[in-house]
N, C-alpha and C positions, 0 to 999 in steps of 0.2 A: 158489677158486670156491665161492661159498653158492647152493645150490638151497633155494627155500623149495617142498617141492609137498605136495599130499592125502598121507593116511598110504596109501592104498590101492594107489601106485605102485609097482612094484617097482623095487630098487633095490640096488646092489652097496655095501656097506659099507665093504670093500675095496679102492675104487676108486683110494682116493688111493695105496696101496700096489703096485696092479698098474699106475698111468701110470710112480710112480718106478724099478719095476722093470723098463719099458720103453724112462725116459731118463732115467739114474741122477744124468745132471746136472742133472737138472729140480725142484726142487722144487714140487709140484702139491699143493697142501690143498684137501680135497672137506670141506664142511658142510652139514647135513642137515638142514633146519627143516622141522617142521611144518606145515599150518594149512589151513583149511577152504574155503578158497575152489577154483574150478573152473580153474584154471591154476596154470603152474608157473613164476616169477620166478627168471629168473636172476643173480646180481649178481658182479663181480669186482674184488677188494679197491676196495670201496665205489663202482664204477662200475655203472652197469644195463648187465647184458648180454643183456638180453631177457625176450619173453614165450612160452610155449607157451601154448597155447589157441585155442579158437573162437572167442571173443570176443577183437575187436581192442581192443587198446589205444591209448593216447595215443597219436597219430603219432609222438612224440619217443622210443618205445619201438620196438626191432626186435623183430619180430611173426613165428613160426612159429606159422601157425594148423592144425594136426592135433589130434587128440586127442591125449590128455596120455599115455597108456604110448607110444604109437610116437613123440610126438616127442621124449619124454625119450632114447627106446632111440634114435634114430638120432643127437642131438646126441651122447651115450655114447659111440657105434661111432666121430664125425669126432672126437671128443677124443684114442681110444684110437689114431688112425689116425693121427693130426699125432703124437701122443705117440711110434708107433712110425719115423714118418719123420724124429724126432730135432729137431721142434720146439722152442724158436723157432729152432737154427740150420741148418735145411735149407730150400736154396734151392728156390723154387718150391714147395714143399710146399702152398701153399695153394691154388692153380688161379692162373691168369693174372689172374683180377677180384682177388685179396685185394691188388694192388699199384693201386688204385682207393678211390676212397673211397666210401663208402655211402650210399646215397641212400633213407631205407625208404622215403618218400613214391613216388619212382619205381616201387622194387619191387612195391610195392603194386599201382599201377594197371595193371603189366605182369600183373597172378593177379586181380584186383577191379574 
């Protein structure tokens, strides 16, 4: 997983070593880019896995629009939380919607 966010975020550098230590069979790699812009791109091995920010992005992007330390820090806590409920192989780990496909368009007009 590549987070590209502002340098100003705080951030566990260690992260990748406290998910393994959490699911020894998981291999998790965290990378940490820089750069100047007002949100935070998510991407996993080379797919877009969203935006943090106020400002919405592309429809074609999944959009958490908080400020950039709390929605960093809460994506963190569900990473560290699948991580400790032994994802990808624990059933239901993910609530009843993650067996559903995603619709951001919907989501959207359900908050906007």
């Amino acid at each position: 997983m590549k987070f590209s966010l502002p340098s100003y975020i705080e951030r566990d550098e260690n992260l990748s070593i406290k998910i393994s230590d959490l699911s020894p069979s998981l291999y998790f790699g965290i990378e940490f880019k820089t750069h100047n812009l007002d949100n935070i791109t998510v991407t996993n091995i080379g797919e877009s896995g969203g935006i943090i920010g106020i400002d919405a992005p592309a429809n074609s992007e999944v959009w958490v629009p908080l400020d950039l330390q709390t929605g960093f820090d809460i994506l963190i806590e569900e990473v560290i939380a699948l991580a400790s409920a032994g994802y990808p192989a624990c059933a239901g780990c993910g609530g009843s919607d993650a067996e559903t496909s995603w619709d951001e368009l919907a989501i959207r007009e359900l908050y906007y």
